[in-house]
PDB file of N, CA, C and O in Angstrom:
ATOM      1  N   UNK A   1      93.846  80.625 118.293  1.00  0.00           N
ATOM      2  CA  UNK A   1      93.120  80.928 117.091  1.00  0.00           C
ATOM      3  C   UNK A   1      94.090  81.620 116.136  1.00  0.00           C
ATOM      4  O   UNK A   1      94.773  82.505 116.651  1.00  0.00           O
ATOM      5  N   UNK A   2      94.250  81.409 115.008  1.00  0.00           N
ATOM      6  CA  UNK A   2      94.771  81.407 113.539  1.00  0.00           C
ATOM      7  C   UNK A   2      94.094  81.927 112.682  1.00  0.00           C
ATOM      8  O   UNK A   2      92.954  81.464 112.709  1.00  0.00           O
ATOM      9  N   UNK A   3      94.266  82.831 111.764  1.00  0.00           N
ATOM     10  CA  UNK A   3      93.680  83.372 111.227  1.00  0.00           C
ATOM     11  C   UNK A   3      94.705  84.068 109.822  1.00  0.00           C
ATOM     12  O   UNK A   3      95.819  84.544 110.041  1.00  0.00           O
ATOM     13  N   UNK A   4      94.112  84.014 108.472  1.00  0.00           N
ATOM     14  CA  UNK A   4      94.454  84.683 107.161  1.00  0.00           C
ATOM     15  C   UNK A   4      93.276  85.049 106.433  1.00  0.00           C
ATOM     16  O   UNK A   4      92.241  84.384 106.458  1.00  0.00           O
ATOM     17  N   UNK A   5      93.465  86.303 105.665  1.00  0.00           N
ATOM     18  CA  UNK A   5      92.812  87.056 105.059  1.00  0.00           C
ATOM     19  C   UNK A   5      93.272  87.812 104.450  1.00  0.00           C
ATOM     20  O   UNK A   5      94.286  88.406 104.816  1.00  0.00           O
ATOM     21  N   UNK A   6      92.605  88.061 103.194  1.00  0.00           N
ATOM     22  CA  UNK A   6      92.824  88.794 102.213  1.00  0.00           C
ATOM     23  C   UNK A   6      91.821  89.797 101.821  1.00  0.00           C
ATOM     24  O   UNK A   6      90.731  89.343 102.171  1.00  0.00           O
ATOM     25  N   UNK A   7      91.705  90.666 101.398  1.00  0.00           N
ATOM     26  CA  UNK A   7      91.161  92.397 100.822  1.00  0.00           C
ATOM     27  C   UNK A   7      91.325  92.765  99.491  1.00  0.00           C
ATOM     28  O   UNK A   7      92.440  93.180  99.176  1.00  0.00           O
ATOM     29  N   UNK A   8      90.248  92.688  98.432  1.00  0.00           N
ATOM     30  CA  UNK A   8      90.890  92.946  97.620  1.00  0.00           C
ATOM     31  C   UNK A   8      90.007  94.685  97.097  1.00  0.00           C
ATOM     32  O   UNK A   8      90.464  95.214  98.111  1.00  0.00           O
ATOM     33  N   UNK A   9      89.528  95.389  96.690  1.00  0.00           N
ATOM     34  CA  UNK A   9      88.905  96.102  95.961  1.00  0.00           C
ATOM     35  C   UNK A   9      89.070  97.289  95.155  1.00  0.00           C
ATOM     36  O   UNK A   9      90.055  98.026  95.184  1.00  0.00           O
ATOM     37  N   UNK A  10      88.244  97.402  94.576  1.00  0.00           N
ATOM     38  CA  UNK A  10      88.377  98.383  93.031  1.00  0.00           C
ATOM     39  C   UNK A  10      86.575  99.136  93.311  1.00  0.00           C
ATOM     40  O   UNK A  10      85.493  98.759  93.760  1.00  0.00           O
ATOM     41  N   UNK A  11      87.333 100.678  92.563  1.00  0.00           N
ATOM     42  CA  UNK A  11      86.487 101.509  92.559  1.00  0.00           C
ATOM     43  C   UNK A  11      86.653 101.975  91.598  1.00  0.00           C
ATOM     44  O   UNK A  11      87.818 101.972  91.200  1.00  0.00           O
ATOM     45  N   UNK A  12      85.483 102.685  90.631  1.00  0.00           N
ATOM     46  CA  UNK A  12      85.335 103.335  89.134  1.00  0.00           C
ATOM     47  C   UNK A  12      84.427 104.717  89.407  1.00  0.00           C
ATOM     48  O   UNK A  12      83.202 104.776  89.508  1.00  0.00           O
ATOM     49  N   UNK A  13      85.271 105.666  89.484  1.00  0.00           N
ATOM     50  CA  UNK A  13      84.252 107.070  89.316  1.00  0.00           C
ATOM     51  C   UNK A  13      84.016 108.028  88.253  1.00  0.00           C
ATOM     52  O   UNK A  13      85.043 108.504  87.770  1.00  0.00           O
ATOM     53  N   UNK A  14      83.334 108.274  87.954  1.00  0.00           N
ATOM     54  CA  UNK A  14      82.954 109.188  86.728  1.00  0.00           C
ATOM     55  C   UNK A  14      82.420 110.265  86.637  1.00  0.00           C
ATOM     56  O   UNK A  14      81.663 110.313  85.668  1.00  0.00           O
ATOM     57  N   UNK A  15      82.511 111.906  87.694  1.00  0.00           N
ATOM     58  CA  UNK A  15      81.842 112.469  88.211  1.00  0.00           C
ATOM     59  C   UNK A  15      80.552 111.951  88.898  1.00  0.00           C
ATOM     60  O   UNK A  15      80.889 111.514  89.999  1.00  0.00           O
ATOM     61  N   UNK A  16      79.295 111.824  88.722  1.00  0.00           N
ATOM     62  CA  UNK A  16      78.111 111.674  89.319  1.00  0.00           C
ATOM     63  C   UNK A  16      78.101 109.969  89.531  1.00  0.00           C
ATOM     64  O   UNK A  16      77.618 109.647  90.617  1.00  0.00           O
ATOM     65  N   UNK A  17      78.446 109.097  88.876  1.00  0.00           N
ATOM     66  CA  UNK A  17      78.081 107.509  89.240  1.00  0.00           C
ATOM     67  C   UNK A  17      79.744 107.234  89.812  1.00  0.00           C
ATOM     68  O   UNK A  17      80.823 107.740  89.505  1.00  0.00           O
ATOM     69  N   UNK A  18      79.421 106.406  90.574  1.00  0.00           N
ATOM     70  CA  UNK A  18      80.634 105.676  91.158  1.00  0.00           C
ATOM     71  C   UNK A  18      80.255 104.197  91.471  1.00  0.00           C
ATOM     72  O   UNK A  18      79.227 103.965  92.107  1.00  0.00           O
ATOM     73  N   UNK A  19      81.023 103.243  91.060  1.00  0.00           N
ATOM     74  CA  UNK A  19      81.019 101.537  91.558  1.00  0.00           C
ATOM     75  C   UNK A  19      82.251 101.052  92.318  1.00  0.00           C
ATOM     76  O   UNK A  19      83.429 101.092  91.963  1.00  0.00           O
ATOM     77  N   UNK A  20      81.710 100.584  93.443  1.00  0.00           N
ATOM     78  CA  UNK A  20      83.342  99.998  94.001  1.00  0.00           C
ATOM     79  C   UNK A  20      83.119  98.012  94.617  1.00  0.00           C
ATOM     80  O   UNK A  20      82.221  97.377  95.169  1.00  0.00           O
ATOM     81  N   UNK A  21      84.101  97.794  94.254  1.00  0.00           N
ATOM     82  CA  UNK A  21      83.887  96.315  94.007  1.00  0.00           C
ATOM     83  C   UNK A  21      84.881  95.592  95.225  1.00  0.00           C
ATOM     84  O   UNK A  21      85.842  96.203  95.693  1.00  0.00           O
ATOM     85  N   UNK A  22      84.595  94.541  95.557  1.00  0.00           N
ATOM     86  CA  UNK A  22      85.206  94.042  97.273  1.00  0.00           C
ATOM     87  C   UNK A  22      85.162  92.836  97.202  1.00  0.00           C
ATOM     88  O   UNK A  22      84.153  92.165  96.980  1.00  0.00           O
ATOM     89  N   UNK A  23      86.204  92.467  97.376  1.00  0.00           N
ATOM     90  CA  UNK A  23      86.463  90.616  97.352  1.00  0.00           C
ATOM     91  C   UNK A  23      87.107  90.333  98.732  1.00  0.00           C
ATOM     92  O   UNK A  23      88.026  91.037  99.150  1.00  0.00           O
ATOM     93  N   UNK A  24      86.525  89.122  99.539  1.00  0.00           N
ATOM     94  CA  UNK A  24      87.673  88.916 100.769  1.00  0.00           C
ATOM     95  C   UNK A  24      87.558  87.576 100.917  1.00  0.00           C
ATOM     96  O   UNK A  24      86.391  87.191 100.990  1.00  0.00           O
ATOM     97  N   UNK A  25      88.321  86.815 100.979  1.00  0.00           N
ATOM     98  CA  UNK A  25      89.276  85.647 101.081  1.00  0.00           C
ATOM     99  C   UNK A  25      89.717  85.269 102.528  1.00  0.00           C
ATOM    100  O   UNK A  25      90.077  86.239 103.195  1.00  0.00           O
ATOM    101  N   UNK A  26      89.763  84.025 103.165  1.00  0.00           N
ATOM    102  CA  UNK A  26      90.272  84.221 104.279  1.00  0.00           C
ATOM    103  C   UNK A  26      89.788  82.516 104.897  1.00  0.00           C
ATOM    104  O   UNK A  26      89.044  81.791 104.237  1.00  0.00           O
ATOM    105  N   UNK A  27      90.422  82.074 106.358  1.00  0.00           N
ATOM    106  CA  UNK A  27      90.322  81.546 106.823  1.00  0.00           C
ATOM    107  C   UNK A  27      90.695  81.476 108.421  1.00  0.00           C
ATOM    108  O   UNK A  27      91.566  82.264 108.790  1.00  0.00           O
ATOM    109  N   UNK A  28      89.975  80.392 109.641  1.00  0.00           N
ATOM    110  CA  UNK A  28      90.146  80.889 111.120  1.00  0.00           C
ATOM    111  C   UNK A  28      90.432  79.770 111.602  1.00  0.00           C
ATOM    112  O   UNK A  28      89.358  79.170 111.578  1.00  0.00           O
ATOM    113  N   UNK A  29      91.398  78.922 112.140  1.00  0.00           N
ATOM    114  CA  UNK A  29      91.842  77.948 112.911  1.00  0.00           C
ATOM    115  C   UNK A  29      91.638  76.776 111.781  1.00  0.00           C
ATOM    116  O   UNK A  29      91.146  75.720 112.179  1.00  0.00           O
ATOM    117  N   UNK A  30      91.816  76.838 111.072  1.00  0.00           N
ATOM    118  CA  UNK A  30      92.130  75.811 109.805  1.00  0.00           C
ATOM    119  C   UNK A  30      91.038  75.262 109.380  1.00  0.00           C
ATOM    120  O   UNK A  30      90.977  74.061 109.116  1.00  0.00           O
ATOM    121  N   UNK A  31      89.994  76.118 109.255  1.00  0.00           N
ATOM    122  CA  UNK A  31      88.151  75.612 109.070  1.00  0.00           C
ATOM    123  C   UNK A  31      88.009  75.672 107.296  1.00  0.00           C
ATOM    124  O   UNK A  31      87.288  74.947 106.610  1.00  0.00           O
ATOM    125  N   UNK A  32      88.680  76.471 106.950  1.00  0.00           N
ATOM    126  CA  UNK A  32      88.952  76.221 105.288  1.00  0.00           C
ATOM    127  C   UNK A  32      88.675  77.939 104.832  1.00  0.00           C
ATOM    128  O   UNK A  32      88.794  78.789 105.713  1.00  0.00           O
ATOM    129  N   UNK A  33      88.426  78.217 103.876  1.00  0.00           N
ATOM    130  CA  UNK A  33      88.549  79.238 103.296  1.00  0.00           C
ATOM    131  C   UNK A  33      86.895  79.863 103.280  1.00  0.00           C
ATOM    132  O   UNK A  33      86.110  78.946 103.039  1.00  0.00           O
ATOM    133  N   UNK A  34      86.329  80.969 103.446  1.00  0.00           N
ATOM    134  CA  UNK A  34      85.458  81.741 103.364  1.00  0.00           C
ATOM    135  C   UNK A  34      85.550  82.679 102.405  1.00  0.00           C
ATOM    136  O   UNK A  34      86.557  83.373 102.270  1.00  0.00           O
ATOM    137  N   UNK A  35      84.365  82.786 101.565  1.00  0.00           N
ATOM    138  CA  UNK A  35      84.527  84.058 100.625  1.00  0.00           C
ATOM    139  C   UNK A  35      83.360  84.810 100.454  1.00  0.00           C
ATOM    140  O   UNK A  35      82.236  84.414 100.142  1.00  0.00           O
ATOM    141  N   UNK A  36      83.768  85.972 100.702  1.00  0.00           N
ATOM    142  CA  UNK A  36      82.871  86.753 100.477  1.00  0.00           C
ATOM    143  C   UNK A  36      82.777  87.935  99.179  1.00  0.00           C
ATOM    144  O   UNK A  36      83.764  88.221  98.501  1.00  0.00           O
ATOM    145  N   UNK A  37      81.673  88.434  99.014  1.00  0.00           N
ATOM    146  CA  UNK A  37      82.176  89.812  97.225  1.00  0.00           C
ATOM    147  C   UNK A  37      80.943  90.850  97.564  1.00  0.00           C
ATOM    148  O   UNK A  37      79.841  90.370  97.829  1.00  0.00           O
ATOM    149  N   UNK A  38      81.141  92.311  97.554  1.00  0.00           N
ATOM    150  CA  UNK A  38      80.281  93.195  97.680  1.00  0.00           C
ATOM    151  C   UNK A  38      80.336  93.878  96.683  1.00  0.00           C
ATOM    152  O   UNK A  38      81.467  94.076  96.241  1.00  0.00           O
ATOM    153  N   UNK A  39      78.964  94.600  95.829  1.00  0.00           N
ATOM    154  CA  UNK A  39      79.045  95.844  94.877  1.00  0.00           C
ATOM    155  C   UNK A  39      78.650  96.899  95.577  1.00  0.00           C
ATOM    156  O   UNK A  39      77.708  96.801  96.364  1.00  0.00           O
ATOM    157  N   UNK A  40      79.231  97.907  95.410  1.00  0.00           N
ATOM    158  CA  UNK A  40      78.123  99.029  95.695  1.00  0.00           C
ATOM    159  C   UNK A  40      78.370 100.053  94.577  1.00  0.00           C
ATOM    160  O   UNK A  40      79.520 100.379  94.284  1.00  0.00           O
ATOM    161  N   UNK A  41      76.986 100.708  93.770  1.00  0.00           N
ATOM    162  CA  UNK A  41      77.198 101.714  93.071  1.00  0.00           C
ATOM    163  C   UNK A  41      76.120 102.720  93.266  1.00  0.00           C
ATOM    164  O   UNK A  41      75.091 102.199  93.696  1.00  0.00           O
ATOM    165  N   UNK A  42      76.071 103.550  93.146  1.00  0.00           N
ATOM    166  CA  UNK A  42      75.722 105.326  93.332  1.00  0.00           C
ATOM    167  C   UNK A  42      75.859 106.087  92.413  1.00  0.00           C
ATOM    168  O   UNK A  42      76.991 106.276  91.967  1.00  0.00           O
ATOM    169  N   UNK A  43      74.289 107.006  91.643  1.00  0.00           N
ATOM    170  CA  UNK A  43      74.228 107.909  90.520  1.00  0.00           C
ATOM    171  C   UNK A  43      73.484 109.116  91.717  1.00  0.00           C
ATOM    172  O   UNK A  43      72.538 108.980  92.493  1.00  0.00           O
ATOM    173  N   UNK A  44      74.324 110.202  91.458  1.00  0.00           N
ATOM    174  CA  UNK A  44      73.621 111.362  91.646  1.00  0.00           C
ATOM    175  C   UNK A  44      73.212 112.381  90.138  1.00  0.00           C
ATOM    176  O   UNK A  44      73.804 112.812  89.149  1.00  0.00           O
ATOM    177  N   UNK A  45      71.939 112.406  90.679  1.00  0.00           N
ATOM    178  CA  UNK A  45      71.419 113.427  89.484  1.00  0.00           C
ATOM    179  C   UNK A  45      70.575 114.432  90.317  1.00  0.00           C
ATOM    180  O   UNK A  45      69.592 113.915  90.847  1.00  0.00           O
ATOM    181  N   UNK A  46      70.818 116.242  90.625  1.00  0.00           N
ATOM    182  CA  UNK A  46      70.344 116.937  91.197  1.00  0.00           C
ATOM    183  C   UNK A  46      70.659 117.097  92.303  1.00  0.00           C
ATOM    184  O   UNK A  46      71.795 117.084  92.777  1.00  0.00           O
ATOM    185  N   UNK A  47      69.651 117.265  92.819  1.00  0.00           N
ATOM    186  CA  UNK A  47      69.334 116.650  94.187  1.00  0.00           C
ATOM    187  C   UNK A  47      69.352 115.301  94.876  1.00  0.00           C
ATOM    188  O   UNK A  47      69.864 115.232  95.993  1.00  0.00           O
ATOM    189  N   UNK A  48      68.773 114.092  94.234  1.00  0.00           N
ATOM    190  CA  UNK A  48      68.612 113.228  94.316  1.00  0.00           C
ATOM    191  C   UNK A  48      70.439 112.257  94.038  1.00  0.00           C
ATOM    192  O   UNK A  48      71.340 112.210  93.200  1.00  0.00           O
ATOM    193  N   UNK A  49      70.017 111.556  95.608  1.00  0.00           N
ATOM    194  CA  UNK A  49      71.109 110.242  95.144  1.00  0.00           C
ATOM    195  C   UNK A  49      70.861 109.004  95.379  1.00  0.00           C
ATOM    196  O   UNK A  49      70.581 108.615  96.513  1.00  0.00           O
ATOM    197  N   UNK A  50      70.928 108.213  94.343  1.00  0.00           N
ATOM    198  CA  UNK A  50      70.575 106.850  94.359  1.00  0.00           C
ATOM    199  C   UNK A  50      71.658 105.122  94.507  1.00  0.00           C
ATOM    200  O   UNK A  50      72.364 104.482  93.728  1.00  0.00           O
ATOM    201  N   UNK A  51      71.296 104.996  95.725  1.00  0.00           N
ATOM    202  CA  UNK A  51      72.738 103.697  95.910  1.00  0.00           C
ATOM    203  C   UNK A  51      71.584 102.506  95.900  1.00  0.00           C
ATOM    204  O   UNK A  51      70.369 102.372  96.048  1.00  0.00           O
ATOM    205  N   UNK A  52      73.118 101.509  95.546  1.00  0.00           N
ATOM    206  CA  UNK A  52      71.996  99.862  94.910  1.00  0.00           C
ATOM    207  C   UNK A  52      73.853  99.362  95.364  1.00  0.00           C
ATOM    208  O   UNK A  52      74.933  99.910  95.144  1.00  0.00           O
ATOM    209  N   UNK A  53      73.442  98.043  96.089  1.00  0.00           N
ATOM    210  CA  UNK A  53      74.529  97.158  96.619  1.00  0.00           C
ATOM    211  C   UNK A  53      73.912  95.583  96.235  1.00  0.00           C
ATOM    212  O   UNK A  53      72.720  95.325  96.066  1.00  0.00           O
ATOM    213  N   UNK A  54      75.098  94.580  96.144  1.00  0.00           N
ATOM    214  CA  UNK A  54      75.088  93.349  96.045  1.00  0.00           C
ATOM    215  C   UNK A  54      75.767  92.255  96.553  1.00  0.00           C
ATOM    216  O   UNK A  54      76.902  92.217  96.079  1.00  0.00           O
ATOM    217  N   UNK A  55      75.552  91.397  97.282  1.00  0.00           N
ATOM    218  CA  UNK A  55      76.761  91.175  98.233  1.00  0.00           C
ATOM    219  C   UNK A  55      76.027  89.238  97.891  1.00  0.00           C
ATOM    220  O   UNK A  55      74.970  88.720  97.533  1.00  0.00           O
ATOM    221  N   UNK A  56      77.671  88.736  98.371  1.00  0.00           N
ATOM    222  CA  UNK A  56      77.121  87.381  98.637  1.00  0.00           C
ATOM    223  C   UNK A  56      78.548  87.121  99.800  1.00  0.00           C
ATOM    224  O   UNK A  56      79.689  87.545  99.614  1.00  0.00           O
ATOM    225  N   UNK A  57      77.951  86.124 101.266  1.00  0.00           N
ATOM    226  CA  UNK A  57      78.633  86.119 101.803  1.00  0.00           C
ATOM    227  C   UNK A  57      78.628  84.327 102.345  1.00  0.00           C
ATOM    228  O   UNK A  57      77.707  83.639 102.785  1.00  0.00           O
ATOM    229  N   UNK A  58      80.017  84.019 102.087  1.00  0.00           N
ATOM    230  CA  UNK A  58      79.712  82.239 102.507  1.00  0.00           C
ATOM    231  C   UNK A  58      79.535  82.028 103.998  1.00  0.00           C
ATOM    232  O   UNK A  58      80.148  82.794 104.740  1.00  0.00           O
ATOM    233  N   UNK A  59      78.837  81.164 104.482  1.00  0.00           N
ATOM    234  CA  UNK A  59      78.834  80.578 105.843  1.00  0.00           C
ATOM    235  C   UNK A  59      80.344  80.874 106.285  1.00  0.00           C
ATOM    236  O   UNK A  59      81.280  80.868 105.486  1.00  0.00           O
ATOM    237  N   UNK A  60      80.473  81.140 107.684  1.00  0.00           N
ATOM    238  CA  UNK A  60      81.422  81.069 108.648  1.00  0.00           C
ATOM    239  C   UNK A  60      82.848  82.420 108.248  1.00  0.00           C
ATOM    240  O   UNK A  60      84.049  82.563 108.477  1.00  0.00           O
ATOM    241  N   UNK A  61      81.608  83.238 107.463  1.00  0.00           N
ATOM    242  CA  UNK A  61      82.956  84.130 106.902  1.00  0.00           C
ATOM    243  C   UNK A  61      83.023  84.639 108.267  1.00  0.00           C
ATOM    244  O   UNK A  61      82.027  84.598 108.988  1.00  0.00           O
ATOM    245  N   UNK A  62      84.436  85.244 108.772  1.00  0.00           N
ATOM    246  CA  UNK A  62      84.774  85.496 110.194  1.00  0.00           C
ATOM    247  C   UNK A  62      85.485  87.187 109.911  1.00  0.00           C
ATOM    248  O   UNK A  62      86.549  87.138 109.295  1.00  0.00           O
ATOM    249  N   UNK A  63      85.043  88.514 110.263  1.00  0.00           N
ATOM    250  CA  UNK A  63      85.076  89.746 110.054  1.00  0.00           C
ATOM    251  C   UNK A  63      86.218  90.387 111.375  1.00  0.00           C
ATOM    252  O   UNK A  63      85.830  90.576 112.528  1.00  0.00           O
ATOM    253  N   UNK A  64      87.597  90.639 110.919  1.00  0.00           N
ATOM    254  CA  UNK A  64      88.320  91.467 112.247  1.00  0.00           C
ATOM    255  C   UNK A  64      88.464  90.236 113.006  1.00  0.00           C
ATOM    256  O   UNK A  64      88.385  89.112 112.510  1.00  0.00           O
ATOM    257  N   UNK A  65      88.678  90.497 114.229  1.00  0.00           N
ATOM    258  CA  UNK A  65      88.957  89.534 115.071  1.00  0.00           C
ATOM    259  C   UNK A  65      88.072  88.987 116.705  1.00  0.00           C
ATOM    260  O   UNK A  65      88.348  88.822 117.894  1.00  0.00           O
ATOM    261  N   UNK A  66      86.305  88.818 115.301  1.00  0.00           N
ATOM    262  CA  UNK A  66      85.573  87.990 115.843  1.00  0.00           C
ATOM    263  C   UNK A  66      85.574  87.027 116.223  1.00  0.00           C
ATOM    264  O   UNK A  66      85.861  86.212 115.347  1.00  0.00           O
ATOM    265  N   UNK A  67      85.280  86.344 117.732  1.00  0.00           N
ATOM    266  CA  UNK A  67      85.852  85.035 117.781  1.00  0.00           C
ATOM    267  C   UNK A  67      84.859  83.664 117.797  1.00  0.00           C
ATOM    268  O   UNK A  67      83.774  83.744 118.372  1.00  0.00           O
ATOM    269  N   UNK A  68      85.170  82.717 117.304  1.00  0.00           N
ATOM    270  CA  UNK A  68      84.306  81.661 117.268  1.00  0.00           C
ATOM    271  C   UNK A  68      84.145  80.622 118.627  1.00  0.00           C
ATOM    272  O   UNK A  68      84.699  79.919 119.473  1.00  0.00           O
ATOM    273  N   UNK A  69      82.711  81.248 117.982  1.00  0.00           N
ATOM    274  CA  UNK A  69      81.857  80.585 119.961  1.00  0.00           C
ATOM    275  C   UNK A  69      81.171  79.403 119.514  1.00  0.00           C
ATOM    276  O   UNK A  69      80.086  79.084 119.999  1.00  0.00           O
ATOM    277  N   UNK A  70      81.898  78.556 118.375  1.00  0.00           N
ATOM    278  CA  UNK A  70      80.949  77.096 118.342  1.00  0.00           C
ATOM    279  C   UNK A  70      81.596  76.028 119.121  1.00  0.00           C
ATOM    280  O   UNK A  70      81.065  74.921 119.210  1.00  0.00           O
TER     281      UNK A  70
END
């Protein structure tokens, strides 16, 4: 098993809100390329903190060195 991948991400903080942004790229025994993209952002006001995420992830994306049992 063969395997490439890529990492990409960016984060924006501004005291109380923060957004950090995640791209990954990659492929496992020559099955083709997988892509995946995550948001996550967070406002604290007070007491209170509020997180909101967004993610889209393609079929057969393969995470670390999970191995494929098809």
């Amino acid at each position: 098993m063969s395997s490439t991948t890529g990492l990409l991400s960016a984060a924006w903080s501004n005291g109380a809100e923060r957004v950090q942004a995640n791209f990954r790229d990659g492929d496992i025994s020559g099955k083709g390329n997988a892509f995946g993209t995550w948001i996550d952002a967070s406002l604290a006001q007070g007491r209170f903190l509020q997180n909101a995420g967004v993610f889209r992830i393609d079929p057969d994306v393969t995470w670390g060195n999970t191995a494929d049992h098809q």
